[in-house]
Each structure stands twice: as structure tokens, then as C-alpha cells.
Backbone as JSON, one array per atom type, in Angstrom:
{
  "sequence": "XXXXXXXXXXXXXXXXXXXXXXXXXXXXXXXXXXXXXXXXXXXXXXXXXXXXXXXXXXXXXXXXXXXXXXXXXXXXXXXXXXXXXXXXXXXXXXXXXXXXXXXXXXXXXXXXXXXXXXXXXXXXXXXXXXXXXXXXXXXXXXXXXXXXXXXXXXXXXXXXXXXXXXXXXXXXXXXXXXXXXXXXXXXX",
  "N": [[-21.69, -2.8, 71.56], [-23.59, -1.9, 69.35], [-23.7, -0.5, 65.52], [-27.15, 0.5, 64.59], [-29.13, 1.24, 62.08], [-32.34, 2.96, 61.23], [-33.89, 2.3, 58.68], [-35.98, 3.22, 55.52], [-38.1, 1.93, 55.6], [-38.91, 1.83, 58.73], [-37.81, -0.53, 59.32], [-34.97, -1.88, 61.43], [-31.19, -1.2, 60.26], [-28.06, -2.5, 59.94], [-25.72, -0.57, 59.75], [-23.48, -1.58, 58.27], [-24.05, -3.26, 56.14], [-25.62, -1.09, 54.79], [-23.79, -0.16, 53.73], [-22.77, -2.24, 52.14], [-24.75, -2.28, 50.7], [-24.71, 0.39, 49.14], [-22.24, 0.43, 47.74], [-22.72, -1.6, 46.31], [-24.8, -0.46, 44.66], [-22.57, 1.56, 44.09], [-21.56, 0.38, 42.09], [-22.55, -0.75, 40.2], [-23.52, 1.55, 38.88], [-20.91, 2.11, 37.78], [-20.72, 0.09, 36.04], [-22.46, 0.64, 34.16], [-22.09, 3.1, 33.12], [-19.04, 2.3, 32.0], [-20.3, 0.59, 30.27], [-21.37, 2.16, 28.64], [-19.18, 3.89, 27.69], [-17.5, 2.09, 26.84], [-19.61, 1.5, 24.18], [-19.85, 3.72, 22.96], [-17.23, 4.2, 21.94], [-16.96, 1.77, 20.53], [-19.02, 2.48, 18.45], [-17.57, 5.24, 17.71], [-14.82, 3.75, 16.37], [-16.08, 1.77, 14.93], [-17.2, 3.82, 13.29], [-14.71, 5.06, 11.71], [-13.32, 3.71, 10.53], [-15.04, 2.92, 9.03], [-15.15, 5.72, 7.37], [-12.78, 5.77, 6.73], [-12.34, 3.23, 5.07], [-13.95, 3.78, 2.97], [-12.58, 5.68, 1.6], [-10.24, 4.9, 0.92], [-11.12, 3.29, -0.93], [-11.96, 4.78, -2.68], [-9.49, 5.86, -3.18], [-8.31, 3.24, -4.42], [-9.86, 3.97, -6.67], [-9.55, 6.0, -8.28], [-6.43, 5.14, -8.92], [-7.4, 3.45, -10.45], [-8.74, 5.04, -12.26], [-6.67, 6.67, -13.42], [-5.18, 4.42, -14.62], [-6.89, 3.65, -16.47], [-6.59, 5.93, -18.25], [-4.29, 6.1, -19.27], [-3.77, 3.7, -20.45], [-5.88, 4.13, -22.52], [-4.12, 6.28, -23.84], [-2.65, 4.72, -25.1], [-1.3, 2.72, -27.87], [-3.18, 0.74, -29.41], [-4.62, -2.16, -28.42], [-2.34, -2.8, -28.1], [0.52, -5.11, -25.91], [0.57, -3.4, -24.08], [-0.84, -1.95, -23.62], [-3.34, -3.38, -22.89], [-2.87, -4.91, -20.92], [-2.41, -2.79, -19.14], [-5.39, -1.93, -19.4], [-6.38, -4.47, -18.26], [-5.3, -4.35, -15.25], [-6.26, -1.87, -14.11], [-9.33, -3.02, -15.04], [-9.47, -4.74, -12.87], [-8.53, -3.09, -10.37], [-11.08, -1.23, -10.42], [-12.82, -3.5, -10.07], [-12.11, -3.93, -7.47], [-12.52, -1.8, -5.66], [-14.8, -1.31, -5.91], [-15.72, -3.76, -4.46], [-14.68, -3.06, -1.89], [-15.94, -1.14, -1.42], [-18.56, -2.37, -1.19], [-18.24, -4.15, 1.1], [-17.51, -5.24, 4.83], [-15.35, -4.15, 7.26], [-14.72, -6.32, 8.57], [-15.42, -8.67, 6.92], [-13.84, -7.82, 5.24], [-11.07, -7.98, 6.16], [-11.21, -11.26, 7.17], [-11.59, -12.08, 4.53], [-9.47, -11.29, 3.41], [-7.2, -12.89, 5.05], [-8.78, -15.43, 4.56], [-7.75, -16.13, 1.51], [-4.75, -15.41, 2.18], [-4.39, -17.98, 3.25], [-4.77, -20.03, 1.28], [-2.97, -19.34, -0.47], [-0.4, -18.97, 0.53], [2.05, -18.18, -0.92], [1.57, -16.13, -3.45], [0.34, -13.77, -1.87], [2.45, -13.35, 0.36], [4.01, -12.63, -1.85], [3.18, -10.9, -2.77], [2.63, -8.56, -1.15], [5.34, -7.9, -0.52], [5.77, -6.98, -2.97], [3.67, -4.43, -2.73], [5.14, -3.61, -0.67], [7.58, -2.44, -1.29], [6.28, -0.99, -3.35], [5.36, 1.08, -1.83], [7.62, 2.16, -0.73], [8.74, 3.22, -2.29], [7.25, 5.2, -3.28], [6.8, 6.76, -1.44], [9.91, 7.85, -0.62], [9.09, 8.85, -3.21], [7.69, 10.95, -3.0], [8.79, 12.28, -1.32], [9.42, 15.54, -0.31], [11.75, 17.29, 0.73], [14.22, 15.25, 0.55], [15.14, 15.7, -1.8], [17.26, 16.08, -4.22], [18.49, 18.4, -6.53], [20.71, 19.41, -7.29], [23.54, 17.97, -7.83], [26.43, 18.88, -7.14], [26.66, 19.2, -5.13], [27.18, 17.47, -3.1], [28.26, 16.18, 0.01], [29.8, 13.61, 0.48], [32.32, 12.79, 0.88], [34.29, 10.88, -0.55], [36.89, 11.47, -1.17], [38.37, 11.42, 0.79], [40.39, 9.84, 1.75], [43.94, 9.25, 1.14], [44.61, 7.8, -2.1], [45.76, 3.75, -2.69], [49.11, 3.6, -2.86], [49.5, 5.85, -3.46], [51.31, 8.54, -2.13], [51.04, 10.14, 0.77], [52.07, 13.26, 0.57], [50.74, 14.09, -1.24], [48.59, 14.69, -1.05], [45.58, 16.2, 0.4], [44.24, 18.98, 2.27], [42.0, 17.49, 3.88], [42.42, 15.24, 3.79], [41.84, 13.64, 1.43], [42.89, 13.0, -2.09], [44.36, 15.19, -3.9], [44.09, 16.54, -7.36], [46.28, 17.85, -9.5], [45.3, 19.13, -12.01], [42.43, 19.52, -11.48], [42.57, 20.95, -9.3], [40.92, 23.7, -7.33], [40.95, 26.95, -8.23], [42.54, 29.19, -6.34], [43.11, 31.95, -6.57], [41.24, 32.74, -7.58], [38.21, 34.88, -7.88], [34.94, 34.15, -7.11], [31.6, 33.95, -7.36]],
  "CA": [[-22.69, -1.91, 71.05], [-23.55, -2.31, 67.1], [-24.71, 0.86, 65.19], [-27.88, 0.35, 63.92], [-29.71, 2.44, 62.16], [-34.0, 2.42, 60.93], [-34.11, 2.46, 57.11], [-37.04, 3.86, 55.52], [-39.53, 0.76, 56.21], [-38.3, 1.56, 59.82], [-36.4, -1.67, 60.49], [-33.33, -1.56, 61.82], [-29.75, -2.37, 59.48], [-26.65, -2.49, 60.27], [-24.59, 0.11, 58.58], [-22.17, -2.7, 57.0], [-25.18, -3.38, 55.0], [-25.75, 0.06, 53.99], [-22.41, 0.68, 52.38], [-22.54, -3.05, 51.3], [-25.98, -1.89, 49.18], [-24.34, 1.33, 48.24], [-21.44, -0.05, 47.29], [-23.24, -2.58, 45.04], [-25.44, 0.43, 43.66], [-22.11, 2.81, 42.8], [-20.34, -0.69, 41.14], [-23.54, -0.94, 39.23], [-23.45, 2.64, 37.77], [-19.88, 2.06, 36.73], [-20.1, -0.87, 35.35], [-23.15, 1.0, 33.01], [-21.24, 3.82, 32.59], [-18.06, 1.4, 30.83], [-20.42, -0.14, 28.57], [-21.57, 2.9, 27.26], [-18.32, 4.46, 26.8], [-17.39, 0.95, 25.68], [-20.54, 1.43, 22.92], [-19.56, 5.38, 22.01], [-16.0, 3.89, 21.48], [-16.85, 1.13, 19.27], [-19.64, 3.06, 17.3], [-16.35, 6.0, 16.68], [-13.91, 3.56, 15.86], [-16.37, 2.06, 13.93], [-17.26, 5.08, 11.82], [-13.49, 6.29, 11.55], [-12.49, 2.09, 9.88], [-15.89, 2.89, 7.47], [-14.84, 6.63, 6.54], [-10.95, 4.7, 5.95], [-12.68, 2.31, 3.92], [-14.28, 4.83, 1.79], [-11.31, 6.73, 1.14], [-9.18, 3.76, 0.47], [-11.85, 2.97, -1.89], [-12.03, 5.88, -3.75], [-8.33, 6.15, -4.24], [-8.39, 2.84, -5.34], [-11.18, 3.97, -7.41], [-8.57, 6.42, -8.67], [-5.68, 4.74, -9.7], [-7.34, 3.18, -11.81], [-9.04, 5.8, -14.07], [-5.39, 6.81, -13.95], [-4.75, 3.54, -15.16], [-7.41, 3.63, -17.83], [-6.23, 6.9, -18.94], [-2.76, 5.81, -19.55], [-4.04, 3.04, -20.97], [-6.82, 4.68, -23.79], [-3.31, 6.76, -24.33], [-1.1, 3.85, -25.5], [-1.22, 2.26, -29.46], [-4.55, 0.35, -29.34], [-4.08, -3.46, -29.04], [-0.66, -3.5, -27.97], [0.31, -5.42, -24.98], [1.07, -2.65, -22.62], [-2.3, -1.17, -23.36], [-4.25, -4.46, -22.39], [-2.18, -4.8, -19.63], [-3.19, -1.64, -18.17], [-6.68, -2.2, -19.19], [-6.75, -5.78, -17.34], [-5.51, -3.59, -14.24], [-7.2, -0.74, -14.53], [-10.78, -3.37, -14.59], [-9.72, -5.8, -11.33], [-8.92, -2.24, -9.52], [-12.24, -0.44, -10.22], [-13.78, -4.1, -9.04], [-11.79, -4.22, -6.26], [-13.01, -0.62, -4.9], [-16.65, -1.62, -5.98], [-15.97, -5.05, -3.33], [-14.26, -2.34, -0.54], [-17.62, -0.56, -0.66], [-20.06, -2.78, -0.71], [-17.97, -5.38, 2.46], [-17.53, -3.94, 5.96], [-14.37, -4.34, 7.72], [-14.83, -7.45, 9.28], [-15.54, -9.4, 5.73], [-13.11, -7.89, 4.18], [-10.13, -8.95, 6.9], [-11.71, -12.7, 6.57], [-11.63, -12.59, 2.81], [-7.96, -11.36, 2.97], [-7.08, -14.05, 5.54], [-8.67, -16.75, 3.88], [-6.94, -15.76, 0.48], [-3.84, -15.51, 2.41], [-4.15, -19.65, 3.8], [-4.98, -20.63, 0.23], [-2.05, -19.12, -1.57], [0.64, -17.95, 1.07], [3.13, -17.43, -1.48], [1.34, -14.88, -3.62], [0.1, -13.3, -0.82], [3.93, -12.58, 0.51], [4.94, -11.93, -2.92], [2.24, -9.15, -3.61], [3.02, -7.49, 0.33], [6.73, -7.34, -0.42], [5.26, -6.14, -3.84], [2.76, -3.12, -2.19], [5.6, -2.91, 0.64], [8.23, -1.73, -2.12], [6.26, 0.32, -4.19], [5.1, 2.17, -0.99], [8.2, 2.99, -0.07], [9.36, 3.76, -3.42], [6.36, 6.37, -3.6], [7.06, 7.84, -0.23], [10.55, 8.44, -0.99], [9.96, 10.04, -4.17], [6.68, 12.31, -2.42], [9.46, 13.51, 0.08], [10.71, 17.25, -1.11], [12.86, 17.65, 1.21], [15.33, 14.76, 0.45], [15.36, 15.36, -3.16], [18.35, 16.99, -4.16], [18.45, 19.28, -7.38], [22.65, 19.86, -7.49], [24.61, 16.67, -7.47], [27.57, 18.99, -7.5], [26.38, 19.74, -3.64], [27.38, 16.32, -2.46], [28.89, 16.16, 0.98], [29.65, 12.67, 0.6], [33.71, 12.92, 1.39], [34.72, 10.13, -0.77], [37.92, 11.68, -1.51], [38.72, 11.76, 2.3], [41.76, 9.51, 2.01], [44.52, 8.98, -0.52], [44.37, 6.09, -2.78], [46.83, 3.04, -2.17], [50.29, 3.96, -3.28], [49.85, 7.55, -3.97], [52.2, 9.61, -0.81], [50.55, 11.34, 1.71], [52.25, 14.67, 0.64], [49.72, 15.29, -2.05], [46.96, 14.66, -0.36], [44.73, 17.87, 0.29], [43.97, 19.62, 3.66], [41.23, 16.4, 3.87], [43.49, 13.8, 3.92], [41.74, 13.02, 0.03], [44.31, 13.4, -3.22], [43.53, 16.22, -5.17], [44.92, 16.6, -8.77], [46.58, 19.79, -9.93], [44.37, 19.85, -13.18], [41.14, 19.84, -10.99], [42.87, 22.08, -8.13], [40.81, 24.89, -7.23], [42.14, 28.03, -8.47], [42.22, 29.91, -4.67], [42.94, 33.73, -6.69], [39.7, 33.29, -8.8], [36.98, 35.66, -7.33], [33.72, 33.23, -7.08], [30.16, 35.02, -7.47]],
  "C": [[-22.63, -1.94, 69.53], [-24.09, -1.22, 67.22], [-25.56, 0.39, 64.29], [-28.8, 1.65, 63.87], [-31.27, 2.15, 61.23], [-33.88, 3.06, 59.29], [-35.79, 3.14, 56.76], [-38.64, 3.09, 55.9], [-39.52, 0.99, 58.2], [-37.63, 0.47, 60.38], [-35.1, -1.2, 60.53], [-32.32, -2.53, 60.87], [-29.13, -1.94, 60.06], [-26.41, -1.65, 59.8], [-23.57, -0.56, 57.61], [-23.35, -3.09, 55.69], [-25.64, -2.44, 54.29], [-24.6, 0.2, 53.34], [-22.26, -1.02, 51.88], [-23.8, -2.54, 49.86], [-25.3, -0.63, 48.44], [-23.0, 1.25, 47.17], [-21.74, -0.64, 46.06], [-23.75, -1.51, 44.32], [-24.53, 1.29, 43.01], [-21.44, 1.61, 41.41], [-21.52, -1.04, 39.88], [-23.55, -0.38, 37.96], [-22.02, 3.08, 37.05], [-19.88, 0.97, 36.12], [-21.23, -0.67, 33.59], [-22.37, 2.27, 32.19], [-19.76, 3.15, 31.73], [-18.92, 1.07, 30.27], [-20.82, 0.82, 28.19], [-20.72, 3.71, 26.53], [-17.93, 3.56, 25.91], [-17.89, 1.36, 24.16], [-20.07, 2.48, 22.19], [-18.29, 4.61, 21.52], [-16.17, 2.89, 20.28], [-17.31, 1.57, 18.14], [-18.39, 4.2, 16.41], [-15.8, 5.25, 16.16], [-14.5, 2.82, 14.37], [-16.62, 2.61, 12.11], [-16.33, 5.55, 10.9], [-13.18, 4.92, 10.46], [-13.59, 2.5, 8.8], [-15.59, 3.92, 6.32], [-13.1, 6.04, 5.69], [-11.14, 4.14, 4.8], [-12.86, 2.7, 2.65], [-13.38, 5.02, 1.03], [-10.69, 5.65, 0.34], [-9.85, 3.36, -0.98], [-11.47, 4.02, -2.97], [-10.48, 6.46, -4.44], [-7.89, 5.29, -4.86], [-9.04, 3.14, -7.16], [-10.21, 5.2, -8.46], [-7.67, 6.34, -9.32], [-6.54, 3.75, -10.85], [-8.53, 3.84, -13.13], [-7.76, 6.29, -14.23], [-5.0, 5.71, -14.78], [-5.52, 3.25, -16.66], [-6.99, 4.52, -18.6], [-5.2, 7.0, -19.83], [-3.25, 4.8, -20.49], [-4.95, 3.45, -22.35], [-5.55, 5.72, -24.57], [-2.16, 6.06, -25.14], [-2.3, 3.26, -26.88], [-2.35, 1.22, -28.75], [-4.58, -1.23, -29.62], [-2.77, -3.95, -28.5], [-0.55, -3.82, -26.42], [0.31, -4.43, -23.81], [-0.66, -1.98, -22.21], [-3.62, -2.18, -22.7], [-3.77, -5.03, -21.28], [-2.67, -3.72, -18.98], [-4.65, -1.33, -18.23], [-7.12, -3.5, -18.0], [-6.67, -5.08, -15.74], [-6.21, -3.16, -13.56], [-9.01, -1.49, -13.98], [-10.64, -4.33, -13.42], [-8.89, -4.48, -10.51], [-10.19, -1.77, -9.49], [-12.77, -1.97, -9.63], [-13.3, -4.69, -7.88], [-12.37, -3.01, -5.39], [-14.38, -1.06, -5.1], [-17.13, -2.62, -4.24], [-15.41, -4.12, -2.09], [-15.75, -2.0, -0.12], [-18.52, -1.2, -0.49], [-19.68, -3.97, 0.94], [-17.93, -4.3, 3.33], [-15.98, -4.91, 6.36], [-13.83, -5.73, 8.28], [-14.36, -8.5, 8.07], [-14.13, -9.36, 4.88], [-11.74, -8.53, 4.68], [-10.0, -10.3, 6.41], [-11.2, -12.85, 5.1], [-9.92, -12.84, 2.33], [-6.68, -12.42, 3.97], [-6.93, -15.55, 4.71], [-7.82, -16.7, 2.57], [-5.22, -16.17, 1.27], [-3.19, -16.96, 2.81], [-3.87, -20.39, 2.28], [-4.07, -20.45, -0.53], [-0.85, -18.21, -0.88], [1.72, -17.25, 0.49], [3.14, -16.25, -2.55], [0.63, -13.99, -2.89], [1.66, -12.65, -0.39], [4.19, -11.75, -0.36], [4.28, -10.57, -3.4], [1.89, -8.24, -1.89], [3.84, -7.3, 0.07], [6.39, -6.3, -1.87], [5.28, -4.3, -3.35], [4.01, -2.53, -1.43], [7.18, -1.92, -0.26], [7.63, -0.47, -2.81], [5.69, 1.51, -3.59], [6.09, 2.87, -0.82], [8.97, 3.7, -1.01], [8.64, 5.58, -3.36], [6.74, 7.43, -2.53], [8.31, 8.47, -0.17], [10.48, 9.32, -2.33], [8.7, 11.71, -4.1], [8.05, 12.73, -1.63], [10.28, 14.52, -0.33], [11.54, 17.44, -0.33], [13.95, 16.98, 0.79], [15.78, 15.05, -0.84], [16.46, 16.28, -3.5], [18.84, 17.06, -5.73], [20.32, 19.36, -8.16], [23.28, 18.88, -7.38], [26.11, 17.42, -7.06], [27.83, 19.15, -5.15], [27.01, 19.2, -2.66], [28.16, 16.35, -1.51], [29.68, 14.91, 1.39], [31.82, 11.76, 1.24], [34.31, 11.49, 0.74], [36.16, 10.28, -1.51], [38.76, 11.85, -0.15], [40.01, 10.89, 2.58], [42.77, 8.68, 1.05], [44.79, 7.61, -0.56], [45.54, 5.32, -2.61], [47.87, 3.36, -3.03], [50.28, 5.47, -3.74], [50.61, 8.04, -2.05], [51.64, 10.51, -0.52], [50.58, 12.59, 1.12], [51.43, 15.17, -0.53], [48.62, 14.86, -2.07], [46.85, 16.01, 0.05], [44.71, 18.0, 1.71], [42.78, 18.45, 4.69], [41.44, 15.25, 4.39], [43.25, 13.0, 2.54], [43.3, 13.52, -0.92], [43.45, 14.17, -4.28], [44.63, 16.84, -6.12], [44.72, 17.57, -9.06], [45.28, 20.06, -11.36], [42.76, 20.07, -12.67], [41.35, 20.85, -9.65], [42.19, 22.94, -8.15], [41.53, 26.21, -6.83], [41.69, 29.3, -6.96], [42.23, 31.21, -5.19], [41.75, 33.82, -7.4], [38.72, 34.06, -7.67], [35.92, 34.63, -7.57], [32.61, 34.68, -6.82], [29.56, 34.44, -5.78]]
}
């Protein structure tokens, strides 16, 4: 016995044929539904790599009126000052070339650059990759430390070769009577 059943023309299908068509019709509406999240996804990420761009731009665009500033501040002529002018004008037209390329171009550009001259290419990443981390350690307030006297660093932790154990400190360092702390002084 087969189940058949009368579609709307009244012929008779199968049912394997109905869930093969419905089947095909839900694989349809997911496969429209991925490309348009696909599309929303590329248009955000998009937008988010152009607003990046911007930014990046503009703080290029940044350092170097810092750099002109510094520069219109130094003796007029002298190398440091034409040095930070030369800067100063291949940053502002490097932010000019961020804004006017798109993401794509500008990759390529820094690619091809990178085939043509791999070794300043390295040498100006280890460059950027130093003076990032220079900057980021010296933005970080927390590590920065105000008191040298603070130092936890225990390098008196064990007595020096030929000095005798017995005047070594509670530590196991050697601590000298003229720097001994005086234990009856009252401290604030």
C-alpha cells in the first residue's frame, strides 16, 4: 500500500516527494537567509575596518602636528628641527593616503612594499614593535613606581662569599651594623 496523496492540481504524489520539495524549499530559505547574514556581516565588519581606518588616520594625523610643533619649537635650521619637519610632512601624507585607500589597497600596497624591500620592512616592525611597547609600558600607572626605597626585590637574601653565616640577618642577607635598623626608634 503506498500513501498517496492529491496535491492541489489534484494528481496524486507520493509523500517522499512532498518532503523531498519541502525539504528543497526550507534548504532554499536557509541558504538566503546565510547570505544575508553573510552581507549584514561583511557590510559591519566593513564599516568597523573604515571607522579603524579613520581613527588610525587621524592619530596619525596627530602625531604629526605634534611633530611639527616640536619641531617650529627647536633653533630654526638646525638638524633636529628638519628632521622633525621631514617627519612631521611623510606622516601628515601618510594619513592623507589612509583616507583616501580602502582597506584592501592599502594591505596590497603594504605587501608589495614589503616583497620589494624585506629588510626595511622588518627593520621598521621591530622599529613600531619597540616603540609600542615602550609607550604601553610607560601609559601603564599602575606599574610605575614613585619610591625606589619600596623595592621588594630581596637581593640581600643571602650572604656574600666568605662573609659567616652568623651575621647574616633574620633573611639569610648580611646586614651591616652602620646601616642596622635602630629597632628602639619610634617610626611615624
Amino acid at each position: 500500500m503506498t500513501n498517496i496523496n492529491k496535491d492541489a492540481t489534484g494528481a496524486d504524489k507520493p509523500i517522499t516527494e512532498k518532503a523531498k520539495e519541502a525539504a528543497g524549499s526550507a534548504s532554499e530559505q536557509v541558504k538566503a537567509h546565510a547570505r544575508d547574514v553573510a552581507d549584514t556581516v561583511a557590510t559591519e565588519a566593513s564599516n568597523y575596518a573604515g571607522h579603524a581606518k579613520d581613527a588610525a588616520a587621524d592619530e596619525v594625523k596627530n602625531v604629526s602636528s605634534a611633530l611639527r610643533t616640536a619641531a617650529d619649537e627647536m633653533r630654526r635650521g638646525s638638524p633636529q628641527e628638519r628632521t622633525f619637519s621631514q617627519i612631521a610632512d611623510g606622516l601628515a601624507d601618510a594619513s592623507e593616503s589612509m583616507r583616501d585607500k580602502d582597506l584592501g589597497e592599502m594591505v596590497g600596497a603594504v605587501s608589495n612594499f614589503a616583497k620589494r624591500n624585506p629588510l626595511v620592512f622588518l627593520g621598521s616592525a621591530a622599529l613600531i614593535g619597540f616603540a609600542a611597547t615602550r609607550f604601553a609600558k610607560a601609559s601603564n600607572s599602575g606599574g610605575s613606581r614613585t619610591d625606589y626605597g619600596d623595592r621588594d626585590d630581596n637581593r640581600m637574601a643571602r650572604p656574600a662569599p666568605g662573609i659567616p653565616s652568623s651575621t647574616a640577618n633574620q633573611t639569610g642577607g648580611v646586614q651591616s651594623p652602620a646601616i642596622a635598623p635602630n629597632r628602639e626608634r619610634n617610626t611615624l
